[in-house]
Residue, then its C-alpha position, 0 to 999 in steps of 0.5 A: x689102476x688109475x693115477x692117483x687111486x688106491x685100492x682097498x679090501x674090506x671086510x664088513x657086517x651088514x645090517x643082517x648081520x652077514x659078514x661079507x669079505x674082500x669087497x675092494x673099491x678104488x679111491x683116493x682115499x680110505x675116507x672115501x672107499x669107506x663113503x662108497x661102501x656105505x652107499x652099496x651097504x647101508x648101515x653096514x659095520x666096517x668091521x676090518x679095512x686095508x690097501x691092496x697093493x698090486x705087484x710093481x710091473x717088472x715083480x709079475x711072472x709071465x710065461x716067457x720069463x719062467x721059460x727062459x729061467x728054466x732053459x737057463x737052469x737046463x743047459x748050466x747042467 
């Protein structure tokens, strides 16, 4: 993501009457995610809005670490 952005999730009706969720869009604010999702959608109704919150870079699994967790596990036995 970029400095400064957030993003946001939102869940909306459009002017059919369809429900379309989890459409995310970067901001910097929510006034402004709400701005960019009326111009994708006219006259849409923001039926439901929050932040996504992306894992802190040391909190995300990879493969490696899990390997190592289980050798660990694996030869305290």
């Amino acid at each position: 993501m970029t400095a400064g952005m957030i993003k946001y999730s939102f869940k909306i009706r459009t002017r059919g009457g369809m429900v379309v969720e989890s459409l995310q869009v970067l901001a910097r604010e929510r006034a402004e995610a709400e701005r960019k999702i009326n111009q994708i959608y006219h006259h849409c109704e923001i039926l439901e809005c929050h932040e996504v919150t992306a894992p802190i870079k040391g909190e995300a699994l990879d493969l490696e670490g899990v390997i190592s967790l289980i050798s660990k596990q694996e030869e305290s036995k």
